[in-house]
VOBA-1610 file (N, C-alpha, C; in pm, whole numbers, padded with zeros to 5 digits, always signed):
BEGIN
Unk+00084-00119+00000Unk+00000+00000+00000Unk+00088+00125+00000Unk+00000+00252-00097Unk+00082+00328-00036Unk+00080+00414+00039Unk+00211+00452+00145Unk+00082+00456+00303Unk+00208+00629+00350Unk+00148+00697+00384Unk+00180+00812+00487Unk+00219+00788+00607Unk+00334+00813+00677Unk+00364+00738+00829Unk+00351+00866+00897Unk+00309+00902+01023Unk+00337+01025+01123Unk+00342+00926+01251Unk+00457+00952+01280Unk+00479+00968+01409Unk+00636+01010+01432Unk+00708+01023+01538Unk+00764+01156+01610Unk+00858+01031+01726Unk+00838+01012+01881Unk+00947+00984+01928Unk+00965+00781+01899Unk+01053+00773+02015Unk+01146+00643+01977Unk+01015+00521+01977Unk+00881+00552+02026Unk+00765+00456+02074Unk+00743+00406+01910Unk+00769+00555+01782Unk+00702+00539+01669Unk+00834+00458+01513Unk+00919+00436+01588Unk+01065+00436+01513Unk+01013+00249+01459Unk+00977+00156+01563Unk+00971+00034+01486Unk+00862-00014+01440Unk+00760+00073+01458Unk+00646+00085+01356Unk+00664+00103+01177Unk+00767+00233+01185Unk+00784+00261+01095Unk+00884+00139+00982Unk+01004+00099+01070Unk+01055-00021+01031Unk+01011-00106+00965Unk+00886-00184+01068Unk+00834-00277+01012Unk+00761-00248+00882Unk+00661-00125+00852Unk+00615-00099+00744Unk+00692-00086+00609Unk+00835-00107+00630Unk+00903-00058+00531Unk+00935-00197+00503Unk+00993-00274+00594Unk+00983-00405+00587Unk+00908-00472+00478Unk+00769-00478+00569Unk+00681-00581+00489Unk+00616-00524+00369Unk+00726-00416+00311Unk+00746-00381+00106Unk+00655-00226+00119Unk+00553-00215+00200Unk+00489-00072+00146Unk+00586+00057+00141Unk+00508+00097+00062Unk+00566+00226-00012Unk+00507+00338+00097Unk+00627+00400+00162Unk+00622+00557+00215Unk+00637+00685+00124Unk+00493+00737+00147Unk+00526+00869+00024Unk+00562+00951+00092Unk+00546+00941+00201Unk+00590+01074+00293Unk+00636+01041+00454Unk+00696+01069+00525Unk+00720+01053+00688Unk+00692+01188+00709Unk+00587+01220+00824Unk+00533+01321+00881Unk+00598+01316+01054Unk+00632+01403+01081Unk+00702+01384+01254Unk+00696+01554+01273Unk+00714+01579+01434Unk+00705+01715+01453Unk+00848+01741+01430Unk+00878+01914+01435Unk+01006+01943+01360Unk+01110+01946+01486Unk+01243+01957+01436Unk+01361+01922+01538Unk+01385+02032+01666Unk+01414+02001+01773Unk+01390+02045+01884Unk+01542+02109+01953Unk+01526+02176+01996Unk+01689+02215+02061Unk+01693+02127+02181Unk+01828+02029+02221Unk+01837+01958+02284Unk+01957+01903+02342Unk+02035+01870+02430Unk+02155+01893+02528Unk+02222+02020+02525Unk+02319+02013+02569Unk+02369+02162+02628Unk+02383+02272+02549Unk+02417+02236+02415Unk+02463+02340+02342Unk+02295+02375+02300Unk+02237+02338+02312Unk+02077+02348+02304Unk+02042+02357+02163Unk+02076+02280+02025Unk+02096+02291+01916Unk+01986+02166+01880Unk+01943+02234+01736Unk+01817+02159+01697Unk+01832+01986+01713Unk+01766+01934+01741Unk+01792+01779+01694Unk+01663+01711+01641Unk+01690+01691+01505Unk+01549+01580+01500Unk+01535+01495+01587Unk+01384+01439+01566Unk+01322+01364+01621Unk+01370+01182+01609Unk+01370+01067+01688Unk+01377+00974+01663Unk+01312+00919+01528Unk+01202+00966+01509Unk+01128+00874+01413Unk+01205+01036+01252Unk+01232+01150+01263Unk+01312+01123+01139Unk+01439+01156+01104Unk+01537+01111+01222Unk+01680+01004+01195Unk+01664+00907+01131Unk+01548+00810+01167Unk+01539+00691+01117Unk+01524+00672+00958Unk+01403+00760+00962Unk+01306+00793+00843Unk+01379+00836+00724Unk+01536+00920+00748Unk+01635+00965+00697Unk+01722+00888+00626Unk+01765+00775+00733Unk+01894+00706+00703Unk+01810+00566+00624Unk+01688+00560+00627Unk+01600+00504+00561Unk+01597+00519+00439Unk+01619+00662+00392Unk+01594+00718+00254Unk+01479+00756+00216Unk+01383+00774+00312Unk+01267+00859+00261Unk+01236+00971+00334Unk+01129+01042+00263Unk+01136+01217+00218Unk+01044+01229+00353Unk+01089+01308+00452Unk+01067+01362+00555Unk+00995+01522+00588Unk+00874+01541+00628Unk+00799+01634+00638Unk+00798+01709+00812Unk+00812+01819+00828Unk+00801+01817+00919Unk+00701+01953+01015Unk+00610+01991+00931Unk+00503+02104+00954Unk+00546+02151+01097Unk+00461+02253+01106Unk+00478+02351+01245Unk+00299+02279+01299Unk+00251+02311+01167Unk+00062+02295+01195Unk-00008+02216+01063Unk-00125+02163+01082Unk-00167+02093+00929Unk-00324+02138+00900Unk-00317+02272+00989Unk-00473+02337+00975Unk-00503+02393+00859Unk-00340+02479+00773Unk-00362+02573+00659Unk-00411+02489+00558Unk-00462+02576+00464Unk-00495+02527+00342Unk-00377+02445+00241Unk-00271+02512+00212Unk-00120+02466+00223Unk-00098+02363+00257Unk-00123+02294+00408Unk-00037+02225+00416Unk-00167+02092+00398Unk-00312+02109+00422Unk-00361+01989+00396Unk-00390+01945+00217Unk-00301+02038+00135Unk-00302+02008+00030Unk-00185+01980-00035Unk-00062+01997+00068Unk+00015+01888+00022Unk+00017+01799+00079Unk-00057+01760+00199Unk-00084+01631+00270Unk-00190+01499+00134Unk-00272+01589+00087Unk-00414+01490+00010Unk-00328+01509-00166Unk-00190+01573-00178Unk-00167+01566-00317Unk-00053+01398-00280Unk-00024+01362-00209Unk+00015+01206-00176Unk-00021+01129-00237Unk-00129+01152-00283Unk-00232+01030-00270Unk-00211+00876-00183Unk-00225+00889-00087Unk-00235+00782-00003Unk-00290+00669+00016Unk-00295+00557+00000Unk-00420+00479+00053Unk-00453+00430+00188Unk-00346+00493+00261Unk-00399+00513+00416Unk-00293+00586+00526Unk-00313+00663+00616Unk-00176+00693+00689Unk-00251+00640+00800Unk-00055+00605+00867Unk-00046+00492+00970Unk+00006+00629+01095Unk-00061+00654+01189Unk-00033+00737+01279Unk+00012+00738+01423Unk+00080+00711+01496Unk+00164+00650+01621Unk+00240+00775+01697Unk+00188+00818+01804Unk+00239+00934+01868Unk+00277+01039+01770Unk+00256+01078+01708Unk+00250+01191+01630Unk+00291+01322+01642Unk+00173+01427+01734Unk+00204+01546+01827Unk+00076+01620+01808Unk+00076+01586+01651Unk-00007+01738+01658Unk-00164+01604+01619Unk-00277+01725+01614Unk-00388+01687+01602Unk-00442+01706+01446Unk-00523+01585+01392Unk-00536+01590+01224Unk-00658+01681+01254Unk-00661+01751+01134Unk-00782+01815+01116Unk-00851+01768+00992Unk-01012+01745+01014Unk-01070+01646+00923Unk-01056+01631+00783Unk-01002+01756+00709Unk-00914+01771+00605Unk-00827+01620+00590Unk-00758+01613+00721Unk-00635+01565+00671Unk-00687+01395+00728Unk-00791+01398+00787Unk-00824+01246+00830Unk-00912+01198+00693Unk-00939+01283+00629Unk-01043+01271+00497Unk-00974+01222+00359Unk-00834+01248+00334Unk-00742+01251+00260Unk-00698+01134+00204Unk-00638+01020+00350Unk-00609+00875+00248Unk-00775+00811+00194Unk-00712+00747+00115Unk-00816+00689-00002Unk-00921+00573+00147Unk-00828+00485+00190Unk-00887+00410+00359Unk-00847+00491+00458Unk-00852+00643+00466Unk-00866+00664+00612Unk-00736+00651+00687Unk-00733+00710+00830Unk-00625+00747+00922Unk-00626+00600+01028Unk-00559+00503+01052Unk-00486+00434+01132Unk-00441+00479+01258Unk-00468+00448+01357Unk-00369+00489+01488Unk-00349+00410+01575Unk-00258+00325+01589Unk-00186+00298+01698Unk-00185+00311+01828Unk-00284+00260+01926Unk-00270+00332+02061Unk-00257+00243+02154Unk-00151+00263+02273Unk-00082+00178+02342Unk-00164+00178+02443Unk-00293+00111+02458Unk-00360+00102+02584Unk-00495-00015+02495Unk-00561-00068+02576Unk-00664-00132+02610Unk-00825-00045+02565Unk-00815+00045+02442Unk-00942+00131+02483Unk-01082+00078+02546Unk-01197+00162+02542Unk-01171+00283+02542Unk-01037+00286+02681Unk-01033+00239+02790Unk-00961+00258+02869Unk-00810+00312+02860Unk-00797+00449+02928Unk-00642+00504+02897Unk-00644+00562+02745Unk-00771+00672+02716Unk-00768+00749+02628Unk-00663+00838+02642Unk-00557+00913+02570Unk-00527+01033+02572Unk-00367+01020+02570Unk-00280+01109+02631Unk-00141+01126+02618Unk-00044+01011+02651Unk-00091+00967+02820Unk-00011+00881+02909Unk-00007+00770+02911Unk-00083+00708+02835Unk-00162+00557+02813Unk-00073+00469+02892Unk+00054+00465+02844Unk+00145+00389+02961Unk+00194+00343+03121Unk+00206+00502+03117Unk+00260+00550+03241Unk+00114+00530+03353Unk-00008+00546+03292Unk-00152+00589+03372Unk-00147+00419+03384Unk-00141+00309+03314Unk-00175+00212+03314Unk-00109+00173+03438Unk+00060+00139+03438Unk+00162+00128+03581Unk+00084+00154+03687Unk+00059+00308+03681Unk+00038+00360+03787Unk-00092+00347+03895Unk-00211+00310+03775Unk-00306+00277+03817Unk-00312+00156+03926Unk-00201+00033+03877Unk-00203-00093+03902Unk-00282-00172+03829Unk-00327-00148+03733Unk-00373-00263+03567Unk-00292-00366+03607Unk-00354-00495+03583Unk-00300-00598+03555Unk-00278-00638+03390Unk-00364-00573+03248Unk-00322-00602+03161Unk-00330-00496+03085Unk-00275-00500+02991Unk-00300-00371+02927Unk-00253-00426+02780Unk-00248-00316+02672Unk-00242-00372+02500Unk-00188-00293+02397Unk-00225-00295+02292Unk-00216-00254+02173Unk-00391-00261+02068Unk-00417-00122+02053Unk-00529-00123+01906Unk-00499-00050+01827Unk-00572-00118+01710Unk-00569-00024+01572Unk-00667+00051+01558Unk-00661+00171+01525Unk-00820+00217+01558Unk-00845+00324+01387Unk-00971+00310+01371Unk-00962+00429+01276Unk-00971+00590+01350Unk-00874+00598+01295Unk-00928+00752+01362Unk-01066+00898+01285Unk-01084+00967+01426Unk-01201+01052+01391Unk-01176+01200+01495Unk-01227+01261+01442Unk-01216+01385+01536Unk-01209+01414+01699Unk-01274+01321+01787Unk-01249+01286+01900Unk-01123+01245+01963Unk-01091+01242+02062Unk-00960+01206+02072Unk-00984+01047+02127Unk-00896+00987+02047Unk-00869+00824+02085Unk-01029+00785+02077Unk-01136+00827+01987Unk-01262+00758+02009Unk-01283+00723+01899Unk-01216+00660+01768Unk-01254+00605+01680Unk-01276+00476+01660Unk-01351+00368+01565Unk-01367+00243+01649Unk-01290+00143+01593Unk-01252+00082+01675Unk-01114-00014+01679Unk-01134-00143+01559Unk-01036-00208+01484Unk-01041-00246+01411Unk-00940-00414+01430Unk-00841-00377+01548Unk-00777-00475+01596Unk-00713-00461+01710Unk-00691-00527+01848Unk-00638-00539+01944Unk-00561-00637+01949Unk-00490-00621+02062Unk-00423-00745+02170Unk-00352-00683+02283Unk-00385-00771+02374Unk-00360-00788+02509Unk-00178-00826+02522Unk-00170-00773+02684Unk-00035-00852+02745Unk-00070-00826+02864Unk+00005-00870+02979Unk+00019-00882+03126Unk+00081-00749+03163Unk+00074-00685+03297Unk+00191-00571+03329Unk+00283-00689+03400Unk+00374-00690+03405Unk+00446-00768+03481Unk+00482-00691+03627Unk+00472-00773+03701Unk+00461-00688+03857Unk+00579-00616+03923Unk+00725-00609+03839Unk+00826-00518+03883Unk+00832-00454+03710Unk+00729-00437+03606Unk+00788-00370+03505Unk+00771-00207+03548Unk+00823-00154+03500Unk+00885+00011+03450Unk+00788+00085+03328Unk+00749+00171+03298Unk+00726+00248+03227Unk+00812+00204+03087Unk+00962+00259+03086Unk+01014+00226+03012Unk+01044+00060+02886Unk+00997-00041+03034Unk+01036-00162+02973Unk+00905-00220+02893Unk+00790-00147+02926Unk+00634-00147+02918Unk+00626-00123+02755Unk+00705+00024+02711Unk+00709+00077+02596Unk+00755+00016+02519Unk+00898-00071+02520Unk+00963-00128+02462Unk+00836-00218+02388Unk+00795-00310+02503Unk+00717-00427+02422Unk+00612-00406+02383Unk+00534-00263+02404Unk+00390-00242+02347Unk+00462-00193+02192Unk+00573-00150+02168Unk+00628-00080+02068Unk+00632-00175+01960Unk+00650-00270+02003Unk+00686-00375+01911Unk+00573-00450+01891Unk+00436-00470+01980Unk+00355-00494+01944Unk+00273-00441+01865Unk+00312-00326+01843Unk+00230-00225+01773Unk+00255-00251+01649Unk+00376-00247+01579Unk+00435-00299+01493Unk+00397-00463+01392Unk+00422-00524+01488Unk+00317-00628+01456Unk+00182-00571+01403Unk+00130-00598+01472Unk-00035-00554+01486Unk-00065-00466+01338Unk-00008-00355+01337Unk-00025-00304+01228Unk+00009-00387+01106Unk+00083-00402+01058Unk+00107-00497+00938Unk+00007-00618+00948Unk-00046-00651+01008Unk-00135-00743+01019Unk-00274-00693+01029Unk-00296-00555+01056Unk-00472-00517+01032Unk-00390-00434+00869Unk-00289-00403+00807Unk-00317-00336+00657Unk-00303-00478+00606Unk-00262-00638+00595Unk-00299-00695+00538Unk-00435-00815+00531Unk-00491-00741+00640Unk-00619-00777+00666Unk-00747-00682+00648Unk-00705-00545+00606Unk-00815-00450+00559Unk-00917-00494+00522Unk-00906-00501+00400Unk-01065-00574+00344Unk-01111-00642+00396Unk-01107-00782+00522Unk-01178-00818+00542Unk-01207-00779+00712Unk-01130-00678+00782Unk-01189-00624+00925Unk-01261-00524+00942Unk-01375-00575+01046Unk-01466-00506+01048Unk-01452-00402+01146Unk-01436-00254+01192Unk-01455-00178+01297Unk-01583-00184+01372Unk-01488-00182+01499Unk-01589-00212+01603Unk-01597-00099+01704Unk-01715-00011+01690Unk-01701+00094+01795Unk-01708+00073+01930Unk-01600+00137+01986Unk-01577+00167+02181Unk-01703+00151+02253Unk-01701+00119+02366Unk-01855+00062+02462Unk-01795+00237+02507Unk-01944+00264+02556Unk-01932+00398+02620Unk-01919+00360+02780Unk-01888+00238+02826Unk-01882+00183+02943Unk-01698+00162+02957Unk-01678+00221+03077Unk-01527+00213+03066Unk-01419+00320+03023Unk-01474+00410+03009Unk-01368+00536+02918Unk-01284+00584+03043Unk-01173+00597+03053Unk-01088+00688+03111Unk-00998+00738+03063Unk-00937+00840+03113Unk-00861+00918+03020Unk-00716+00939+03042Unk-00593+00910+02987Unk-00465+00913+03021Unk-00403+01031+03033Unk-00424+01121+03134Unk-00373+01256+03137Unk-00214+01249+03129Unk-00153+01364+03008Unk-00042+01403+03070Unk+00027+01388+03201Unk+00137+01348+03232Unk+00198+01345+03353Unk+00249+01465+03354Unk+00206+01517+03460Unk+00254+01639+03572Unk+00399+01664+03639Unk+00470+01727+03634Unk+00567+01733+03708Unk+00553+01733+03856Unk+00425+01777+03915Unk+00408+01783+04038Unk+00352+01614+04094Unk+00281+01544+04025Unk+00299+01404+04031Unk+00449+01362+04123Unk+00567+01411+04040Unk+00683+01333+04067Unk+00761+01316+04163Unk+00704+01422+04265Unk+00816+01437+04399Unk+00759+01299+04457Unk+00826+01248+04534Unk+00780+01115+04590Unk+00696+01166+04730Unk+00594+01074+04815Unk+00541+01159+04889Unk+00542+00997+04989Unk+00632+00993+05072Unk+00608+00872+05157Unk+00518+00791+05250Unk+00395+00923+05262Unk+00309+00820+05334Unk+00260+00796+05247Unk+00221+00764+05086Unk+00188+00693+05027Unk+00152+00505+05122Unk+00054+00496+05064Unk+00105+00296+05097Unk+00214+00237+04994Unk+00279+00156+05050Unk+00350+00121+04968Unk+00307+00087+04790Unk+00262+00008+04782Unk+00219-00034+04657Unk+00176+00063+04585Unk+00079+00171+04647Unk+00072+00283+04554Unk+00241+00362+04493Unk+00279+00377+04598Unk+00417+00426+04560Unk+00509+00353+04450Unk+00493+00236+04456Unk+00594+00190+04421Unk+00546+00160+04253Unk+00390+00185+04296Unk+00341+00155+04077Unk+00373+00331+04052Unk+00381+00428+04169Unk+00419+00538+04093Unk+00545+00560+04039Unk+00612+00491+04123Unk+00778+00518+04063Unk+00815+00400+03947Unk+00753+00284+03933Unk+00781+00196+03816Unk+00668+00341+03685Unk+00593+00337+03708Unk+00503+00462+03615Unk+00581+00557+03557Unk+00659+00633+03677Unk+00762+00768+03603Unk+00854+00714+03538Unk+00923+00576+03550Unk+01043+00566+03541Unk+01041+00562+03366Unk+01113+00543+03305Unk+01268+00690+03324Unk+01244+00850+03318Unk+01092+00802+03270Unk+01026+00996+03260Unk+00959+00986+03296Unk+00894+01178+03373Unk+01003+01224+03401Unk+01088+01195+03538Unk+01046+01100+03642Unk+01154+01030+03695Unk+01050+01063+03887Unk+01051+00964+03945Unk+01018+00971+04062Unk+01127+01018+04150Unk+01137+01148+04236Unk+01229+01200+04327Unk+01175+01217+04443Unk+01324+01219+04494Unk+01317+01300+04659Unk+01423+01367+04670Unk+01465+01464+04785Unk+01529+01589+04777Unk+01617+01481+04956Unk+01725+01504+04933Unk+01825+01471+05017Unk+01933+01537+05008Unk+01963+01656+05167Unk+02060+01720+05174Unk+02086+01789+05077Unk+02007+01852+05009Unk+01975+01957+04901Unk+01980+01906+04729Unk+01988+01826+04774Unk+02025+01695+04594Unk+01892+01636+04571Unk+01857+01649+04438Unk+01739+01610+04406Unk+01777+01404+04364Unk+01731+01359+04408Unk+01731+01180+04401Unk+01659+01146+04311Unk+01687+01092+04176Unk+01543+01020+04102Unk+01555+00867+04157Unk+01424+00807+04192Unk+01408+00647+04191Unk+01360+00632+04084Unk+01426+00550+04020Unk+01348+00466+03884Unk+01320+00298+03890Unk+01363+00254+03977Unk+01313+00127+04009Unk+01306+00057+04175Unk+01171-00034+04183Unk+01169-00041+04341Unk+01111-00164+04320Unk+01080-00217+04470Unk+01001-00360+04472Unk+00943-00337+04615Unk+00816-00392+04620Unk+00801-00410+04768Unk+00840-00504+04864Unk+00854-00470+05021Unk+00886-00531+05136Unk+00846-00543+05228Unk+00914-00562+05271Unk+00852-00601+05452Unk+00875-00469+05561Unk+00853-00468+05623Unk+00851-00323+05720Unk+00781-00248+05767Unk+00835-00189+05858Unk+00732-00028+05954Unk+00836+00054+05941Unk+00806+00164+05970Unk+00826+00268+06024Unk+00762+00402+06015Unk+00832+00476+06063Unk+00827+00651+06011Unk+00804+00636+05821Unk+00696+00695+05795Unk+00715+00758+05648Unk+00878+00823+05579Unk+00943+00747+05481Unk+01053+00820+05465Unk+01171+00718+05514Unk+01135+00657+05668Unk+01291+00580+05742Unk+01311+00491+05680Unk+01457+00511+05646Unk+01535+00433+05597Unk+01592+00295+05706Unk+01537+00181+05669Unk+01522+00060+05746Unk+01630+00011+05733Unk+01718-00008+05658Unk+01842-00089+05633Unk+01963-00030+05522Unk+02078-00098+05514Unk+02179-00050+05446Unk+02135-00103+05309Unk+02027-00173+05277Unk+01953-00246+05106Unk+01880-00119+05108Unk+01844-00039+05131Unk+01769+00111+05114Unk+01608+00031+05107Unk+01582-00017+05233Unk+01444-00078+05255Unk+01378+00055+05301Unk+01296+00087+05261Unk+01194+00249+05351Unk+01123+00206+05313Unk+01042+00308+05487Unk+00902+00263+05562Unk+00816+00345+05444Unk+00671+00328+05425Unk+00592+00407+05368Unk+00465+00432+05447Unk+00378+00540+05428Unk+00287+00529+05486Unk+00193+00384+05568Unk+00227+00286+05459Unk+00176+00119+05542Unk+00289+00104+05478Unk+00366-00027+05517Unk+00421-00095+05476Unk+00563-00028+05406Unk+00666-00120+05303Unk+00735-00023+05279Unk+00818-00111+05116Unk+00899-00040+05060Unk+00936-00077+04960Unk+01081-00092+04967Unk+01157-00097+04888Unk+01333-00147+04836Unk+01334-00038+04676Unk+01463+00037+04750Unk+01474+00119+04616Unk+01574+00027+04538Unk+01566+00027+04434Unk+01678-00089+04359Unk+01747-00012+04272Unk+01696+00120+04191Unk+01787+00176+04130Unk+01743+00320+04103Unk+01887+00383+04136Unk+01880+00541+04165Unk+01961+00616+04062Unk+01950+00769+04109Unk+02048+00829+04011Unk+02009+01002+04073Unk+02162+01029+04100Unk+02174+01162+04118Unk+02150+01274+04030Unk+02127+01384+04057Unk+02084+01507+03951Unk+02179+01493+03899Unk+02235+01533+03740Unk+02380+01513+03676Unk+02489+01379+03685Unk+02422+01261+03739Unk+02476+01157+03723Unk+02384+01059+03656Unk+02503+00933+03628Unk+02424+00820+03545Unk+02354+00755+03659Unk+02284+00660+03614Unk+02172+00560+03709Unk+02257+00465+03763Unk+02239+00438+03901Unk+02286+00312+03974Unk+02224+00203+04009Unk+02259+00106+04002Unk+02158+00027+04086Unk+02172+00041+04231Unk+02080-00030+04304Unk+02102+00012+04467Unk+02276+00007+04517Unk+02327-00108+04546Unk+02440-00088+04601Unk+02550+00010+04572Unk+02550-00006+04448Unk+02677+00121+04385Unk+02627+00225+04447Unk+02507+00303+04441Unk+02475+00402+04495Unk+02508+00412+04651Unk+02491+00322+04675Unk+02506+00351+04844Unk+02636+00358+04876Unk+02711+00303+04796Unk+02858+00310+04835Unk+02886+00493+04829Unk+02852+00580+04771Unk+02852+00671+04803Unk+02743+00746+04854Unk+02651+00729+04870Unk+02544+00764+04968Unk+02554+00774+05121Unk+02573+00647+05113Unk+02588+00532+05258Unk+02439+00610+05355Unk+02339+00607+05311Unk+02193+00612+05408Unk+02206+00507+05467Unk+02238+00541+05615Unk+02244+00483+05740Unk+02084+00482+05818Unk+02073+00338+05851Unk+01924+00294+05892Unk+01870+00438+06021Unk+01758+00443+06029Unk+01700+00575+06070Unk+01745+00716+06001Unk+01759+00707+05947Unk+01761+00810+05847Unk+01610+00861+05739Unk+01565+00993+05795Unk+01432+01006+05695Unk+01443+01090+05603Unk+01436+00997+05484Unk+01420+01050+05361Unk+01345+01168+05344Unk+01420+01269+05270Unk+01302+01419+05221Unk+01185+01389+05172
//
């Protein structure tokens, strides 16, 4: 087919792969435009078009796709469908009207459940036990168009945000190549209006860690942030990210640090930080860190 790709960070990079893979023709890669980024604060494209680049195909990268302009070089493509996966910006019906079959999207959640930005991170955090991959057609609503193919997976009970993405990424990938060579014969199936929630943006104010949490809440919040934008606490004026934990056994004070394994109490119960990382340093796992830390038991965490 020949198909329009948009999408933008590393979630949308083996989507795109695979489509190139299994022979379709890209008339265009759509991604938002390059961003100023590490110190020297200098533009950098996006993951999905480095890829899209060293790929050899012709890379678009709009500010907006409202003008007249730009949804007419979007529908002079001629498309027979674009495949859409974190993207950025929002189609305007112009541009969902355009492929010959319509707009595709990719969305890393279970709909309707975990509509919207966070789909991932909201899932962790919630404590879901499963969560997925659909194909959905898209429509002017956000994430409410009706689905055309799913599948399921497990959260695994110490996964991460990060390790979550990896494999919905790749399921996505799948999945797609398998509803464009199944088009003609799948049927869309619209969303139950039973069940909708919505995956809000994560907050920066979310991220400070807050210890009387119960444990388990805490600890799906910090597998949730991890690696972005990162669960902290403030120690001796140093901001701490936790990016990985497990739960344990314990009491105490909210915050006390129970042992030299960095066991802390939580509001009930308590968790095991397993891997840390200082403001301006790389990530540790627990022990390395403590070797320069050294949080000595009764000690309460900021």
């Amino acid at each position: 087919m020949r198909i329009i790709f948009m999408g933008t960070p590393e979630f949308s990079v083996p989507v795109l792969e695979a489509l190139v893979e299994d022979g379709h023709e890209i008339a265009a890669v759509y991604c938002q435009p390059p961003r100023p980024a590490g110190r020297g604060k200098k533009d950098r494209p996006s993951p999905v078009q480095a890829r899209a680049e060293a790929l050899g195909l012709p890379v678009r990268h709009p500010v907006t796709l409202k003008t007249p302009e730009a949804q007419a070089d979007f529908a002079a493509l001629g498309a027979d469908v674009a495949v859409v996966v974190a993207y950025g910006l929002i189609l305007p019906q112009a541009v969902l009207n355009a492929p010959r079959r319509g707009c595709l999207n990719i969305h890393a959640s279970l709909l309707p459940r975990w509509r919207g930005a966070a789909p991932i991170h909201r899932a962790i955090m919630a404590g879901d036990e499963w969560t997925g991959v659909c194909i959905m057609q898209m429509e002017a609503g956000l994430d409410t168009g009706p689905v055309l193919l799913c599948e399921e997976t497990q959260i695994g009970e110490s996964e991460t945000t990060a390790q979550l993405h990896d494999r919905l990424s790749a399921m996505g990938a799948g999945l797609i190549v398998t509803a464009l060579g199944r088009l003609d014969e799948l049927r869309a199936t619209p969303q139950p209006e039973a069940g909708v929630t919505y995956a809000a943006k994560i907050d920066k104010g979310e991220s400070r860690i807050d210890w009387t949490l119960p444990a388990a809440e805490l600890d799906r919040r910090i597998r949730g942030l991890s690696p972005f934008p990162g669960a902290w606490f403030e120690q001796d004026g140093q901001r701490i990210k936790v990016l990985a934990s497990e739960l344990a056994d314990g009491s105490g004070a909210p915050g006390e640090v129970l042992d030299a394994d960095l066991r802390v109490a939580c509001g009930s119960g308590a968790i095991r930080l397993t891997r840390l990382q200082r403001a301006g340093r790389g990530a540790q796992d627990a022990p390395d860190f403590q070797r320069g830390a050294q949080y000595t038991p009764g000690l309460r965490l900021g």
